[in-house]
C-alpha positions as CSV (number, residue, x, y, z in Angstrom):
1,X,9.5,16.9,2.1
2,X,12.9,16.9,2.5
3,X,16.0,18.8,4.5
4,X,18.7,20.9,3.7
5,X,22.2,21.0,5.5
6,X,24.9,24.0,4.3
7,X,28.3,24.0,5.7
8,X,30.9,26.2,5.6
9,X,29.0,28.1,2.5
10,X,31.4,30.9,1.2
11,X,31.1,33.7,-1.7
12,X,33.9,36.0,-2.2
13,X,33.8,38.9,-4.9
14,X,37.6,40.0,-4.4
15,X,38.4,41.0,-0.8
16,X,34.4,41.1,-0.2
17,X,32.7,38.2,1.3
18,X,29.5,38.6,1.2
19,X,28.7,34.6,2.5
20,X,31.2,34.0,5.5
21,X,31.1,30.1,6.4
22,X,27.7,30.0,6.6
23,X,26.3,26.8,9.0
24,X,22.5,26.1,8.4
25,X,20.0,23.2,8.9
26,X,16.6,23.4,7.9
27,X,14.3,20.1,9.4
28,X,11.8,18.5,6.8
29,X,8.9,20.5,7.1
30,X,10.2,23.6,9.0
31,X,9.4,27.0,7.6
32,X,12.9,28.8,8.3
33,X,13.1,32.8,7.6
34,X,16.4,33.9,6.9
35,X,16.4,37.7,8.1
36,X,19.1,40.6,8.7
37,X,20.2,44.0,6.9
38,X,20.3,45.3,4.0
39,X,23.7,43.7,2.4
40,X,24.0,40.8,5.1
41,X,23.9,38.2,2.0
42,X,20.4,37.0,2.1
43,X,19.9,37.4,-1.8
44,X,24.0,35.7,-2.3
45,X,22.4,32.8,-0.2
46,X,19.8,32.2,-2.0
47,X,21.4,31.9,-5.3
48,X,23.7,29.5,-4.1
49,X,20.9,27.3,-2.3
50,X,19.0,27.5,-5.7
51,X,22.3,26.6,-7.8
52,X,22.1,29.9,-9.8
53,X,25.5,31.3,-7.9
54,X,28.5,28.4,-7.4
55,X,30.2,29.1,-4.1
56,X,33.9,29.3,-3.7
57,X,33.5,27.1,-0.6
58,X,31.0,24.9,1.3
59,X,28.6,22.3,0.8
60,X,24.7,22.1,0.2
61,X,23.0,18.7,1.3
62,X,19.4,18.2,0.1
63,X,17.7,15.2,1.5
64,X,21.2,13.6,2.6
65,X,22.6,14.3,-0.9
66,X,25.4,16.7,-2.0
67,X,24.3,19.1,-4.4
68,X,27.2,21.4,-4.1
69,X,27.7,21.3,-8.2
70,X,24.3,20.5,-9.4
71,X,22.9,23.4,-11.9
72,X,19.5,24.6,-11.3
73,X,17.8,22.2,-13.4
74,X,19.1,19.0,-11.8
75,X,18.1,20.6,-8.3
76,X,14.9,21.4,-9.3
77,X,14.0,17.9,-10.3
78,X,15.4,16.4,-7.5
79,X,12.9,19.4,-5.9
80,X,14.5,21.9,-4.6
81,X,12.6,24.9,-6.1
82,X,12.8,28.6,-5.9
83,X,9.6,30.1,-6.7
84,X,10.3,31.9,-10.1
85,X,12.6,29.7,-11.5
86,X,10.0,27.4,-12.9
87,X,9.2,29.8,-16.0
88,X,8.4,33.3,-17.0
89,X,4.4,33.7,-16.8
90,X,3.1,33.7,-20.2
91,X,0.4,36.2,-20.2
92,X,-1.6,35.1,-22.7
93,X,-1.9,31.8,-21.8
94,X,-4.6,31.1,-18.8
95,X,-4.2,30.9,-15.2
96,X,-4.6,27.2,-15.6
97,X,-2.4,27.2,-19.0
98,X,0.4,28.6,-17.2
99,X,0.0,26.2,-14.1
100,X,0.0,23.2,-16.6
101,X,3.1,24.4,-18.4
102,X,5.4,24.3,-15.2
103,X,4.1,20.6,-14.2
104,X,4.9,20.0,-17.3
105,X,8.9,21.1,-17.2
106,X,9.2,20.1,-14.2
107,X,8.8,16.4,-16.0
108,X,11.1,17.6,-19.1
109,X,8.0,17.6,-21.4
110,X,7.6,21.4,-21.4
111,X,8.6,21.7,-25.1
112,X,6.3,19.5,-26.4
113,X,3.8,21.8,-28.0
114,X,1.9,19.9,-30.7
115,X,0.0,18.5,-28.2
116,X,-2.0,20.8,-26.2
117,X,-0.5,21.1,-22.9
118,X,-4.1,20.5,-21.0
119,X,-4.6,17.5,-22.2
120,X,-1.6,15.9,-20.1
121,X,-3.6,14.3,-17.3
122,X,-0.8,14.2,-15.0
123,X,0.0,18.1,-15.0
124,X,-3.5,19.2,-15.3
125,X,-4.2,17.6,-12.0
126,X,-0.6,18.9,-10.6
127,X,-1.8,22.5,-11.8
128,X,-5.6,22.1,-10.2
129,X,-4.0,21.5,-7.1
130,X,-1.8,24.0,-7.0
131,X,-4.2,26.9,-8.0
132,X,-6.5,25.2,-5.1
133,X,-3.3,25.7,-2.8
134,X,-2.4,28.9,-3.9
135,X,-5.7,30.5,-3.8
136,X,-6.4,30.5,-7.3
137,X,-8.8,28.1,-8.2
138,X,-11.5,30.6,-9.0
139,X,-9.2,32.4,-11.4
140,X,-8.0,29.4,-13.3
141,X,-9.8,30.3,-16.9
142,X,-8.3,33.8,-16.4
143,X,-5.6,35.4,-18.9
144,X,-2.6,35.7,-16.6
145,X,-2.0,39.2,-17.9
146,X,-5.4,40.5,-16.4
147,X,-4.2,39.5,-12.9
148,X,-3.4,42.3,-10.7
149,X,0.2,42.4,-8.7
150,X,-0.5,40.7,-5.6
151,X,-2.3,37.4,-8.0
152,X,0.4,37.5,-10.4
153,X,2.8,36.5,-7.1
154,X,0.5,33.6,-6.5
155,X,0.8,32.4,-9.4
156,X,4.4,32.9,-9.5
157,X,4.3,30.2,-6.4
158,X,1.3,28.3,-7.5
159,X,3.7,27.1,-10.8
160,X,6.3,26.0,-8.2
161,X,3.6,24.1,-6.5
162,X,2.4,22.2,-10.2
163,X,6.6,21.2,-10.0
164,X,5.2,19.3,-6.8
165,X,8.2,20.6,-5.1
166,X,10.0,19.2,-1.6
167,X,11.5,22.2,-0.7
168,X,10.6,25.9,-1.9
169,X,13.5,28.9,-1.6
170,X,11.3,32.1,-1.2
171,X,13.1,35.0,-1.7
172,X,10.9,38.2,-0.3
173,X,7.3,36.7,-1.7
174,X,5.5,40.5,-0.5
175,X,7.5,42.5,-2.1
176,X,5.8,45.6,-3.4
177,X,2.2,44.1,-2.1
178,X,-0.3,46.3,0.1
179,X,-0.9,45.1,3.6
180,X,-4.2,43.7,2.2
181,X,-2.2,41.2,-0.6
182,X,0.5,40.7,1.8
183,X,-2.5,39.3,4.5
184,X,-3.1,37.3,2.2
185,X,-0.2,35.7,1.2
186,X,0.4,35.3,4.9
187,X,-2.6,33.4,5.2
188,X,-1.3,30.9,1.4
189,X,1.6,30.2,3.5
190,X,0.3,29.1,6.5
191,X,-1.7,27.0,5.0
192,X,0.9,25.4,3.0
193,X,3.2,24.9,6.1
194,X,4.0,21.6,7.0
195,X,3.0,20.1,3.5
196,X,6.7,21.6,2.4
197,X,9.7,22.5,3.5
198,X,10.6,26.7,3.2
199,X,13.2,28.6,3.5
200,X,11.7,32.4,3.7
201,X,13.8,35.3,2.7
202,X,11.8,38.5,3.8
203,X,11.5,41.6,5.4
204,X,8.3,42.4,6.4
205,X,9.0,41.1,10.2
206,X,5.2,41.1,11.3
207,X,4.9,38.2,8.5
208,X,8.5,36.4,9.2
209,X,6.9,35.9,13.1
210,X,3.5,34.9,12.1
211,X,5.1,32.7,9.8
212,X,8.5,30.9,11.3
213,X,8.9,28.2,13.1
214,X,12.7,29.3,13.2
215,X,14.4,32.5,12.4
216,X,18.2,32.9,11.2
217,X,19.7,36.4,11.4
218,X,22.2,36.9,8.8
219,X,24.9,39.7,9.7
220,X,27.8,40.6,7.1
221,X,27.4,37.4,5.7
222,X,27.1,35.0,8.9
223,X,24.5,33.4,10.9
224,X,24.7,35.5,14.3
225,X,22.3,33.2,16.1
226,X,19.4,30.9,14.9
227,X,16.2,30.3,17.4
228,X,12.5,30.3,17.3
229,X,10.4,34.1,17.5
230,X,10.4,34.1,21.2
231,X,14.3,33.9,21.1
232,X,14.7,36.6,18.5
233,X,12.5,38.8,19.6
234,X,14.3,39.2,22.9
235,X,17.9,38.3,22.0
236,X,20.2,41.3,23.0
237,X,22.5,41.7,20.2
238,X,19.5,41.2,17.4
239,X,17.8,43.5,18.8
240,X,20.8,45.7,18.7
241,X,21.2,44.8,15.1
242,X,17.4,46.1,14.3
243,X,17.6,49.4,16.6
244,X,16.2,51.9,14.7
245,X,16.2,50.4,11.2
246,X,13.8,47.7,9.5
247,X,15.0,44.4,9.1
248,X,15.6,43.6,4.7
């Protein structure tokens, strides 16, 4: 596991900032949501965190080490992962298969194809484990394209988990679910808090306060306040910020 420090993060489209000095600090082990309205710059953030977006200003400290400038690759190896980013699911290709694959870039052997990509011992255990964390363990000699929405998601975070990740961005991981998928995705993360690091980007509240151990409220692209549930749920001016609309 490891922590992530972001100063003074800024991204500017023209006059538009949609990232306005951002200050964040996310403990080793902490599942952080990162909340607010639509077009507060929870998506911006993200992109930047995950290396996909360069900001104009600011620095990004992972585990005590600036990675300001590093591209996505280099941050994911050093294991700073956003869920998707690993690969596209192949559909194809098994449950298991597709597990396997992303162990195997995450160790810059993901091209080599003349071997069968189960018989790597390393990242067919990797992949094992990560099914068994994501809940998929049962569904591992599947084809990925027979797995319904709500599946297809964990698997999406179950390849993350093969990368054997320190930290993990998730950027709105129910979307589109029904409240029964969604309970159980709820339930996946709970179970993987405290074995990683998360930053959570989502706006189904009832999950963000089952799940947080600290919330950040993002506001035209700064942090208005940052405390535990208790604290946001009665904080004055958040609660003026959500009267009468849904937090996204």
């Amino acid at each position: 596991m490891a922590g992530l420090s972001i100063r003074r993060l800024v991204k500017r489209y023209s006059a538009l900032l949609v990232t306005d000095g951002v200050d964040l600090d996310i403990a080793p082990g902490e599942l952080h949501a990162v909340i607010g309205p639509n077009g507060a710059g929870k998506t911006t953030l993200i992109n930047q965190l995950s290396g996909e977006l360069a900001p104009d200003q600011g620095a990004i400290h992972f585990d005590d080490a600036d990675v300001t400038a590093l591209p996505v690759h280099q941050r994911a190896r050093r294991g700073l992962l956003r869920s998707y980013q690993i690969t596209s699911i192949f559909e194809d290709f098994t449950v298991l298969e597709n597990a396997a694959l992303a162990a195997l870039g995450s160790r810059g052997r993901a091209m080599r194809f003349w071997r069968p990509m189960l018989s790597d011992a390393a990242s067919r255990e990797a992949a094992q484990e990560a099914l068994s964390a994501a809940g998929l363990q049962q569904r591992a000699d599947v084809a990925a394209g027979e797995l319904g929405y709500g599946e297809r998601r964990q698997l999406e975070l179950a390849m993350a988990l093969a990368a054997r990740p320190r930290f993990l961005l998730l950027d709105e991981p129910m979307a589109g679910m029904s409240a029964q998928e969604s309970a159980a995705v709820i339930e996946l993360l709970k179970a993987l808090k405290g074995r990683y690091t998360i930053l959570l980007v989502e706006h189904d509240m009832d999950a963000v306060f089952a799940l947080a151990d600290r919330i950040s409220v993002l506001v035209y692209g700064r942090v208005m306040f940052t405390g535990t549930p208790d604290e946001i749920r009665t904080h004055p001016e958040v609660r003026a910020v959500y009267l009468g609309e849904e937090a996204a």
